[in-house]
PLY file of the C-alpha trace (Angstrom):
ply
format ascii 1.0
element vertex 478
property float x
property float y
property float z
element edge 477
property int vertex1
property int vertex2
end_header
-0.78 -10.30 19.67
-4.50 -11.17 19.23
-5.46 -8.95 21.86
-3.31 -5.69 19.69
-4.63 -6.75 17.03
-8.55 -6.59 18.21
-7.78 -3.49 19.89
-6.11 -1.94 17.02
-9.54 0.42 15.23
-10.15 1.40 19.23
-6.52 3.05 19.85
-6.00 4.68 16.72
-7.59 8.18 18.23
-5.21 8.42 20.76
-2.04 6.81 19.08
1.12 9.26 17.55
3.05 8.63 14.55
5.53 6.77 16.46
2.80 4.22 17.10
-0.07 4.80 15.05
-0.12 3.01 11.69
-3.40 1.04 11.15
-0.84 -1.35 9.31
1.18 -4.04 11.37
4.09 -1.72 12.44
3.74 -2.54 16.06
3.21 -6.45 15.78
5.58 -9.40 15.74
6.04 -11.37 12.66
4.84 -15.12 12.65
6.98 -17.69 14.94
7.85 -20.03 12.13
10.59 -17.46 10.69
11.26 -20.12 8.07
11.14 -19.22 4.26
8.88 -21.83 2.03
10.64 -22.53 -0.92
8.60 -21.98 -4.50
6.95 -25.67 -5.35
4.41 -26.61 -7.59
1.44 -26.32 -4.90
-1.80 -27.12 -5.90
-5.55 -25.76 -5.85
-7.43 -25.45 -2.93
-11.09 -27.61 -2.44
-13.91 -25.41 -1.64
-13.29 -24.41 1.77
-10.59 -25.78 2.61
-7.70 -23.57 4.47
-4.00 -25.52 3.38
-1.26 -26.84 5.80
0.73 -24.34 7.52
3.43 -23.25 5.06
1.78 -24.94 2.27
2.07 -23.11 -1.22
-1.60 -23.40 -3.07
-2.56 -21.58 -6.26
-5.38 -21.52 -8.79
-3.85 -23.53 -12.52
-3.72 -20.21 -14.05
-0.75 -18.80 -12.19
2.72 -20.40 -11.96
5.00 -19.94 -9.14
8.57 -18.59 -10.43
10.86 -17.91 -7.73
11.32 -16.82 -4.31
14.22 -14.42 -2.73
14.42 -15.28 0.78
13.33 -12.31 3.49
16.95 -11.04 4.50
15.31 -10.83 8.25
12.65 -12.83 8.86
11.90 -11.11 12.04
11.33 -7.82 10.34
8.39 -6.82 8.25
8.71 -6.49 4.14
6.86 -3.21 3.31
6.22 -1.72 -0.85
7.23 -2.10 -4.09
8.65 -0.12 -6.64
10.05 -0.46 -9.89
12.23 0.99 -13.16
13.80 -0.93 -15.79
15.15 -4.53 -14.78
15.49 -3.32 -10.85
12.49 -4.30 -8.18
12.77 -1.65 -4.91
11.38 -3.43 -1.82
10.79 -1.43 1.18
10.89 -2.90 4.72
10.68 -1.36 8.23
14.65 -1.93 8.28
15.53 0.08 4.95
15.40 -1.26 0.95
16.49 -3.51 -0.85
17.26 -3.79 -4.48
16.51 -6.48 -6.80
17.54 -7.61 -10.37
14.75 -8.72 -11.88
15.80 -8.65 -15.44
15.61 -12.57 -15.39
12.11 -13.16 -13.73
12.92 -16.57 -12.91
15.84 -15.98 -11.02
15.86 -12.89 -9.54
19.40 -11.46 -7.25
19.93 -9.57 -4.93
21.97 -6.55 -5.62
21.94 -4.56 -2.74
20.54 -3.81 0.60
20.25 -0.44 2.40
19.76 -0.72 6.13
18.20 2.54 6.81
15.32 1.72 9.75
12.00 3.69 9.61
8.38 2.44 9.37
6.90 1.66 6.85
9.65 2.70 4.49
6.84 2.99 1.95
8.75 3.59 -1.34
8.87 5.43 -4.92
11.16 5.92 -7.65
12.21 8.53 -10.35
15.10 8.62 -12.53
18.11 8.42 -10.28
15.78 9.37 -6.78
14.97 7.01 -4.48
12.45 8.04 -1.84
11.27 6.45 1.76
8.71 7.25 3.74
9.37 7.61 7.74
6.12 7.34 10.19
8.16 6.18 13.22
9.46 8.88 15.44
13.43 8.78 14.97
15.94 10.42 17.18
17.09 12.19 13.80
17.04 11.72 10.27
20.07 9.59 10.23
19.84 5.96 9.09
21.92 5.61 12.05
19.03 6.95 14.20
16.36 5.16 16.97
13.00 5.54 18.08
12.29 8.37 20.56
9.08 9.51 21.60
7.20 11.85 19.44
6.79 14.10 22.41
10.36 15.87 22.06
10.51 17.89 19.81
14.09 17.00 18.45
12.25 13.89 17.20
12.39 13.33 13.26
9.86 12.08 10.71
9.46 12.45 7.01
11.25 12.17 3.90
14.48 10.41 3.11
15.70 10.73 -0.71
18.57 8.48 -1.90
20.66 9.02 -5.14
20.25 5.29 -6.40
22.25 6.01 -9.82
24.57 3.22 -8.64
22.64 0.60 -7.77
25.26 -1.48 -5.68
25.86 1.85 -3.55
22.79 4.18 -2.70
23.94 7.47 -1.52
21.41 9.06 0.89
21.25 12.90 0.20
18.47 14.57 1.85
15.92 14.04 4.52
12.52 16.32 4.30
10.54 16.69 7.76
6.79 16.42 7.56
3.58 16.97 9.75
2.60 14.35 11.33
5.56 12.33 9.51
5.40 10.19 6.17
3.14 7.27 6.46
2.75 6.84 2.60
3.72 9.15 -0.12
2.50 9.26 -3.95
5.18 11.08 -6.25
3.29 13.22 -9.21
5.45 13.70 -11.95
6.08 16.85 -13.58
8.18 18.97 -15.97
11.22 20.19 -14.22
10.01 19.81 -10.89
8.72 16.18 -8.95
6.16 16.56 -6.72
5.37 14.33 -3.34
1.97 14.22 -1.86
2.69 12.95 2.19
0.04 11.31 3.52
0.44 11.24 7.74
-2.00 10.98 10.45
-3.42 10.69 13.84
-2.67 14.31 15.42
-2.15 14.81 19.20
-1.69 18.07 21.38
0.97 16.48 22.99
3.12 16.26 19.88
5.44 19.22 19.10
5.16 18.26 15.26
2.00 16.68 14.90
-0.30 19.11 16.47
-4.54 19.11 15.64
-5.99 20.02 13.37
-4.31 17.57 10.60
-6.92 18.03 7.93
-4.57 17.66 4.52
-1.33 16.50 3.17
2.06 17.86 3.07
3.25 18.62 -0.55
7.18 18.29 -1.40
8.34 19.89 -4.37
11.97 18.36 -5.58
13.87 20.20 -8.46
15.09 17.55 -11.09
18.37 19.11 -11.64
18.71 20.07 -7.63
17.03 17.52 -5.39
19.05 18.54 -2.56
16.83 21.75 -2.22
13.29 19.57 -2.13
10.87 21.20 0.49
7.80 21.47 1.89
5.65 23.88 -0.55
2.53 23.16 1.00
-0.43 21.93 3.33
-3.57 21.97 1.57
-6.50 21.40 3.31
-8.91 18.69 2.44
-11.01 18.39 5.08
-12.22 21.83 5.92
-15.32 20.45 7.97
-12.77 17.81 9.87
-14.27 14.83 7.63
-15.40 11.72 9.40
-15.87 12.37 13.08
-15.79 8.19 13.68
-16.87 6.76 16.96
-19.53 7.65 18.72
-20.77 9.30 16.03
-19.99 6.22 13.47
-19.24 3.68 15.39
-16.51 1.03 14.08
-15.12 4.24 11.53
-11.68 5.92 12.05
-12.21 9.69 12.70
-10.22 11.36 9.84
-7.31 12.93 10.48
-5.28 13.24 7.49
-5.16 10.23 4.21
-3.67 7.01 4.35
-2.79 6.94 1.07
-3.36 8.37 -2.14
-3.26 7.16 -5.87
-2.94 10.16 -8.82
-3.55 9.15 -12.53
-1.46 12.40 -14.13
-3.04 11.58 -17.58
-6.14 12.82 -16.01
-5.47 15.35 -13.73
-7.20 13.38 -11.25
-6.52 11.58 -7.87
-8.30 9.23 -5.81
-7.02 9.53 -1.79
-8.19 7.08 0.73
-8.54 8.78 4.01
-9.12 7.11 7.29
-13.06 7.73 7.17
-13.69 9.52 3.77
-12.55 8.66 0.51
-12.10 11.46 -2.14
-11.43 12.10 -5.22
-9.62 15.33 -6.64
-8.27 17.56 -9.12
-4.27 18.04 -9.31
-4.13 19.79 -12.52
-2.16 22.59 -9.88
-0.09 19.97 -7.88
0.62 22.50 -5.46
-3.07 22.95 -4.91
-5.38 20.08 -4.97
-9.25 20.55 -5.26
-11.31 18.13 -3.83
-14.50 17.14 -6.54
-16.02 14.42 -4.60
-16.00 12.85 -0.75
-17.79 9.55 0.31
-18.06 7.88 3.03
-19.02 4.06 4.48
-20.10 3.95 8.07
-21.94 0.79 7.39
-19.33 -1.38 6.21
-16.14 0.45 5.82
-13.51 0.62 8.96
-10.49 2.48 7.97
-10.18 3.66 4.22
-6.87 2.43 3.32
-6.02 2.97 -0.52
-7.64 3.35 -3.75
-6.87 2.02 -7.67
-8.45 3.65 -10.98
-9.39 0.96 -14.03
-7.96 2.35 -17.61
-10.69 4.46 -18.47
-11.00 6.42 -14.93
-14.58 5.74 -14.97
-14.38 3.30 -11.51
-12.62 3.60 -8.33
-11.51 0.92 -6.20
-11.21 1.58 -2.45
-9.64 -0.36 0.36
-10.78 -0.98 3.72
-8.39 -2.38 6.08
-10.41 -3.60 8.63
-8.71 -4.94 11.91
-5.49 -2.37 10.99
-3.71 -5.81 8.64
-3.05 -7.55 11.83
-6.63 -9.28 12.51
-8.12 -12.58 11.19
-10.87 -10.64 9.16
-11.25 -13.14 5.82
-12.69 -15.68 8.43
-16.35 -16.90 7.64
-17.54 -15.00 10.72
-16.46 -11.33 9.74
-18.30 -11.62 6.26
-17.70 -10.55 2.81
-18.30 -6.78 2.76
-15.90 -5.90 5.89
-12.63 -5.63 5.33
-13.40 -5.82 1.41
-12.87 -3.28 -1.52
-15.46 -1.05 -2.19
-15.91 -0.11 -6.28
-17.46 3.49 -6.96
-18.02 4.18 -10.41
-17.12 7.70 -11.38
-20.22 9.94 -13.29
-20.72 13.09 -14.87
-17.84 15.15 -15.62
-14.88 17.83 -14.76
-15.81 19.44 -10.84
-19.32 17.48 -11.44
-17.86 14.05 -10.78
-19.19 11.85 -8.74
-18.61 8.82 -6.93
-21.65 6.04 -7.09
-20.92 2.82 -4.78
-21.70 -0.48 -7.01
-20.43 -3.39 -4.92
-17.66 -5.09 -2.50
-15.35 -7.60 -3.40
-13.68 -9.90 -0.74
-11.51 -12.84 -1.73
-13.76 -16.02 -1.63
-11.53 -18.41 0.27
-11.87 -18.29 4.16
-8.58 -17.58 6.00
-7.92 -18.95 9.18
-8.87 -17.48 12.65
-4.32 -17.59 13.53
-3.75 -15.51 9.71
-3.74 -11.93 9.59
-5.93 -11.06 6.65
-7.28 -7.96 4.94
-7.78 -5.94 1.31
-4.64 -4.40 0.67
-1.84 -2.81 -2.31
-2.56 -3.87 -5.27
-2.20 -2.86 -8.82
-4.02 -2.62 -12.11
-3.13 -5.08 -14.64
-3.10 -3.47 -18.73
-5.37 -5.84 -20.31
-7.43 -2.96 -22.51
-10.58 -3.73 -24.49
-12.70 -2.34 -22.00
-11.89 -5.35 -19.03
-11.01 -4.13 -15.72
-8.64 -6.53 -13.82
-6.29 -5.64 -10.85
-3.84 -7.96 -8.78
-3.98 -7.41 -4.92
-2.21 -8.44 -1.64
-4.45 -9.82 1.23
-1.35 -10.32 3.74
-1.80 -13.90 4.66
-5.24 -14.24 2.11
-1.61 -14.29 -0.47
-2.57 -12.75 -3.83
-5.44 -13.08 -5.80
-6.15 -11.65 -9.22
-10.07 -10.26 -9.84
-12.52 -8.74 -12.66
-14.84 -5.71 -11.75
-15.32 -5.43 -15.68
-18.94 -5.74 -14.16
-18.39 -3.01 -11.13
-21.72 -4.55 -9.49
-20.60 -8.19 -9.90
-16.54 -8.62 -9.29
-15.07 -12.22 -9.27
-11.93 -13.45 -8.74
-10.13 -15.17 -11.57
-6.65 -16.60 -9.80
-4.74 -16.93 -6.41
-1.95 -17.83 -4.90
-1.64 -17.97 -1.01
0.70 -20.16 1.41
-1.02 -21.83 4.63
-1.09 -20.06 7.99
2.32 -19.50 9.47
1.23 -20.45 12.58
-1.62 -22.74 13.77
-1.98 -21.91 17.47
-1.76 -18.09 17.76
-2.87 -14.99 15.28
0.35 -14.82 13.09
1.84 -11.65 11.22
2.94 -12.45 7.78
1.32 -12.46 3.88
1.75 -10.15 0.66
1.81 -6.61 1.76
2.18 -5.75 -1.97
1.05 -7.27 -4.81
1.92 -5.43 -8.36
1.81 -6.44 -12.16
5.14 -5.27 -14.10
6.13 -6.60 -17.53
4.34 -9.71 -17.46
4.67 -11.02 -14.06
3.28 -10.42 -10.56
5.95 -9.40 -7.84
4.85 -10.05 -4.24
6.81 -8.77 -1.32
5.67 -11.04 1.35
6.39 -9.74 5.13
7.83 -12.97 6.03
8.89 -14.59 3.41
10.71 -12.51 1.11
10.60 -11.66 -2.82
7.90 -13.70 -5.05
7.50 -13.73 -8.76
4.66 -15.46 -10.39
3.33 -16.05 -14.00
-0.40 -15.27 -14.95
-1.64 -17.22 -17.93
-4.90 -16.70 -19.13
-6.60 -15.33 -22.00
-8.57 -12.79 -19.87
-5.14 -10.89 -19.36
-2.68 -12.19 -21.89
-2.67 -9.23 -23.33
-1.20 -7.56 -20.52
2.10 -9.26 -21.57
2.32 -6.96 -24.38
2.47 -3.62 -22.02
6.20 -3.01 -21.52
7.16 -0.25 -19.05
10.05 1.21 -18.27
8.98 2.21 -14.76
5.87 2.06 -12.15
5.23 3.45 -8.99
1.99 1.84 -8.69
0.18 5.05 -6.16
1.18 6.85 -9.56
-0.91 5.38 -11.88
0.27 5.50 -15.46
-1.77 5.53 -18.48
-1.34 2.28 -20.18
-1.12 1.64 -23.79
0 1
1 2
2 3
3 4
4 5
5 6
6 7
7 8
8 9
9 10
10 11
11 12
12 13
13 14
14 15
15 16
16 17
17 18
18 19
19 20
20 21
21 22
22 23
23 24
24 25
25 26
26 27
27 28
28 29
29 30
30 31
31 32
32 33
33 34
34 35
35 36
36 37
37 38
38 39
39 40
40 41
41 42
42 43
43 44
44 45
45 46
46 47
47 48
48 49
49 50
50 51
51 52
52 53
53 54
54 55
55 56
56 57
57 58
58 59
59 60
60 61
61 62
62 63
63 64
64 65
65 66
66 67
67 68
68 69
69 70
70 71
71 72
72 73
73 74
74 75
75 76
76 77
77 78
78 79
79 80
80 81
81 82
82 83
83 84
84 85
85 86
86 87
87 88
88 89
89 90
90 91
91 92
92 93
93 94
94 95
95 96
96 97
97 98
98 99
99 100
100 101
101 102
102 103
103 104
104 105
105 106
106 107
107 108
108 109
109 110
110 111
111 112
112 113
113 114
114 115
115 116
116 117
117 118
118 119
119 120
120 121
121 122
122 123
123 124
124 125
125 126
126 127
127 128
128 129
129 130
130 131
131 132
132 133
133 134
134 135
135 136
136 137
137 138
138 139
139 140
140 141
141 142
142 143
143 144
144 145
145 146
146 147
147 148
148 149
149 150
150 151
151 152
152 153
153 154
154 155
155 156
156 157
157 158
158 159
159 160
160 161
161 162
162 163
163 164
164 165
165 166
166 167
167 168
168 169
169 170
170 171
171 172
172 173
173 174
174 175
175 176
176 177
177 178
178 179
179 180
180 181
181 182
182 183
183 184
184 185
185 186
186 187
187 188
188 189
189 190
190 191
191 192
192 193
193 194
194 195
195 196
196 197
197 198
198 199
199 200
200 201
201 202
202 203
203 204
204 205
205 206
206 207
207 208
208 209
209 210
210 211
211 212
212 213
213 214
214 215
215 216
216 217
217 218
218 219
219 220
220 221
221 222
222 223
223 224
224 225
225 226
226 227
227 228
228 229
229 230
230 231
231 232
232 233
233 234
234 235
235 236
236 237
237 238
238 239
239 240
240 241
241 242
242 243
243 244
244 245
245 246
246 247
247 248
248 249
249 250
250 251
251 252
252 253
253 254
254 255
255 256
256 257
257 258
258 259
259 260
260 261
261 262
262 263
263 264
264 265
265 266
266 267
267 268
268 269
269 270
270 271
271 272
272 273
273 274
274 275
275 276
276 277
277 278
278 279
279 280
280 281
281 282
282 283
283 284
284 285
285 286
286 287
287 288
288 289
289 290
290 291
291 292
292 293
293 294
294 295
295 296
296 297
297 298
298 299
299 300
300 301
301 302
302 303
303 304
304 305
305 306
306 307
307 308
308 309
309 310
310 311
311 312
312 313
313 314
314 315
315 316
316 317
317 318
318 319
319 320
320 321
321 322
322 323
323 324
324 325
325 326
326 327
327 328
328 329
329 330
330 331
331 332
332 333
333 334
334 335
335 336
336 337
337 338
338 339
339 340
340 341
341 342
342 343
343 344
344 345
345 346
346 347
347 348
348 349
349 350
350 351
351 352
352 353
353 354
354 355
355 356
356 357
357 358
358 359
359 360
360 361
361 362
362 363
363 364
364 365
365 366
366 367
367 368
368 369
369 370
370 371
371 372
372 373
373 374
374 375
375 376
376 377
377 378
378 379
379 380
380 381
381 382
382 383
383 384
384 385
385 386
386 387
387 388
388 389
389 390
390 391
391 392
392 393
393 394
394 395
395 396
396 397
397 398
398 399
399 400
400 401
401 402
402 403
403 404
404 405
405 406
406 407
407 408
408 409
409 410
410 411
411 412
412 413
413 414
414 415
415 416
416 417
417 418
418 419
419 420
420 421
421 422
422 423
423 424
424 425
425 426
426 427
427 428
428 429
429 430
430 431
431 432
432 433
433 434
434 435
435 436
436 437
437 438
438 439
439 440
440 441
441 442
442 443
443 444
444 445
445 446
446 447
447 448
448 449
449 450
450 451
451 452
452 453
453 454
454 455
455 456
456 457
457 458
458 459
459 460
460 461
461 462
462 463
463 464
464 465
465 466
466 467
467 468
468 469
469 470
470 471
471 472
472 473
473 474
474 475
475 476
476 477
């Protein structure tokens, strides 16, 4: 697993989307397999990494509850949510949580439905997965098959989830290059889906070079069984980063990772492999691309991006080491494998994005934990602070102000030891979101977490009630 994992940033030119995530899709989880229960934990010394399993947290947050991972073999993926229901993706399908009672959440049904990542969004009564493993078809009875025959599927799967104790699946979309992520724009009588896929090869029927853009999906409200693929813009018209040898350490772009729209604005922020971007989607169906950056110092794979409240900063991801290496050890350092804030000047097509400073989580991680930036969400305080929540896979969760976009700190963890103590370990928060006054974590290994935040930096937050949140669809916040 070590050796994957160190070899992960050097094989993503040649790998297909059957392979070719730079998140953990092709490791093992951790050996331990065992869910911690939710204790009291304590706070960690400076320095000090905890006891494998061991549940440690800063006095400001308060463990609530755990939910068990229904396979602890398999990997947890994103989170979704709408009124008192928590979606959790996971390489083997969804699952759906009551979370009316934040203390004890249930269980109320799971959807085996197999598909890396199974990256998820919801709208009304649509449910919609993400599929970036070649399939045999677009059955949830289907297996893997090489993305070299061209009966292979990959895409979009959209469930009716109006009963929540019995999803009905209704519709599969096929996509370019397949669906590693997707971000769902909202709209008037149509929703739209912008796919993010990458990591072309001639030998792929489906997922031929040049992949320079996105696949858009429009879905009619009233008639989702007739959502299709409207469009491939083009965002890259120059072929964007052209990585190693070039920039060596960088990811050549082919395609976005991920992207995060804040409809309010028009505007959208898209993290792509070697560039990040930001954009205009005032037409959904065709995207203009204001501003492109890029990193080749520092940054390794540009994985996703957050906007504070006022859409004046950008926060970008790299996920160095592809979420499977030990990169929050002392030797890697604290601006690789890091976010990256970029304040946003000047205005409409003049925008601009200005790099102010990293932020890495301050607590070493050990060389056996899998470690990187990763999904995290903005939490509502208003009055001008800018505070987010974030996942950092085995780092656990922290909580941190870029108020100050040159100066970010972080403010409150929570983290359990290494799984394993002997060999690199797969395992952590993949996704770590605020929603109606608590933090949900879906952990890879361990399941469900909900956790309280006091403090009087974000109490405030508590008073932001929402009836929904895909979190790659940021909503304006009042």
């Amino acid at each position: 697993m070590a050796a994957a994992a160190a070899g992960l940033l050097t094989t993503l030119l040649a790998a297909g989307p059957a392979a070719a995530t730079p998140d953990p899709g092709d490791l093992s989880p951790g050996a331990s397999g065992q869910t911690a229960q939710i204790a009291p934990g304590r706070a960690l010394a400076p320095g000090e990494i905890p006891g494998q399993d061991e549940i440690v947290h800063s006095q400001n947050i308060t463990p609530l509850a755990n939910i068990p991972s229904a396979n602890p073999d398999g990997i947890n993926s994103d989170l979704a949510f709408q009124g008192k229901y928590a979606y959790a993706g996971s390489y083997d399908g969804f699952t759906i949580y009551d979370i009316g009672n934040p203390k004890a959440p249930k269980t109320v049904t799971r959807v085996l439905c197999p598909g890396g990542q199974n990256d998820i969004s919801v709208s009304g009564d649509l449910l919609f997965l993400s599929t970036d493993s070649s399939r045999s078809d677009d059955s949830c009875n289907s297996v893997s098959q090489p993305a070299t025959e061209k009966s292979s599927w990959e895409g979009i799967k959209i469930f009716d989830i109006k009963d929540k104790k019995n999803p009905k699946y209704i519709k599969s979309v096929e996509t370019a290059c397949g669906s590693h992520t997707h971000t769902l724009v909202p709209g008037g009588r149509d929703i739209y889906l912008y796919v993010s896929s990458y990591s072309p090869n001639e030998a792929f029927p489906d997922c031929r070079p040049p992949h320079d853009g996105i696949s858009v999906i429009k879905v009619p409200k009233k008639a989702p069984t007739q959502a299709a693929v409207v469009g491939f813009p083009v965002l890259f018209p120059d072929g964007g980063n052209p990585g190693a040898p070039t920039n060596p350490g960088v990811s050549k772009t082919t395609g976005c990772h991920d992207i995060t729209v804040l409809p309010s604005q028009n505007l959208a922020a898209g993290a792509c492999m070697g560039d990040g971007i930001l954009f205009d989607i005032s037409k959904p169906e065709q995207p203009k691309v204001i501003d492109r950056v890029q990193d080749n110092v520092n940054f390794a794979f540009w994985h996703s991006a957050t906007f504070n409240e006022q859409a004046n900063k950008v926060v970008f991801t790299d996920e160095l080491g592809g979420g499977g290496g030990p990169t929050c050890n002392e030797a890697t350092g604290p601006n690789r494998g890091a976010d990256g804030i970029y304040d946003i000047t000047g205005r409409g097509d003049q925008r601009k994005l200005v790099f102010r400073s990293y932020f890495k989580i301050p607590r070493h991680q050990a060389d056996t934990e899998n470690c990187v930036a990763h999904n995290g969400s903005l939490i509502p305080v208003g009055g001008g602070r800018d505070i987010m929540v974030q996942a950092w896979y085995q780092g656990g969760v922290s909580v941190w102000d870029f108020t100050d976009s040159a100066r970010p700190q972080e403010i409150g963890y929570f983290e359990r030891g290494p799984l394993t103590t002997d060999k690199l370990g797969l395992g952590g928060s993949w996704s770590a979101y605020y929603y109606n006054g608590h933090i949900y974590s879906n952990d890879i290994v361990k399941g469900l977490d909900v956790l309280r935040l006091d403090d009087r930096r974000t109490d405030s937050a508590k008073w932001v009630w929402m009836d929904r949140l895909n979190v790659q669809s940021q909503p304006e916040y009042h």
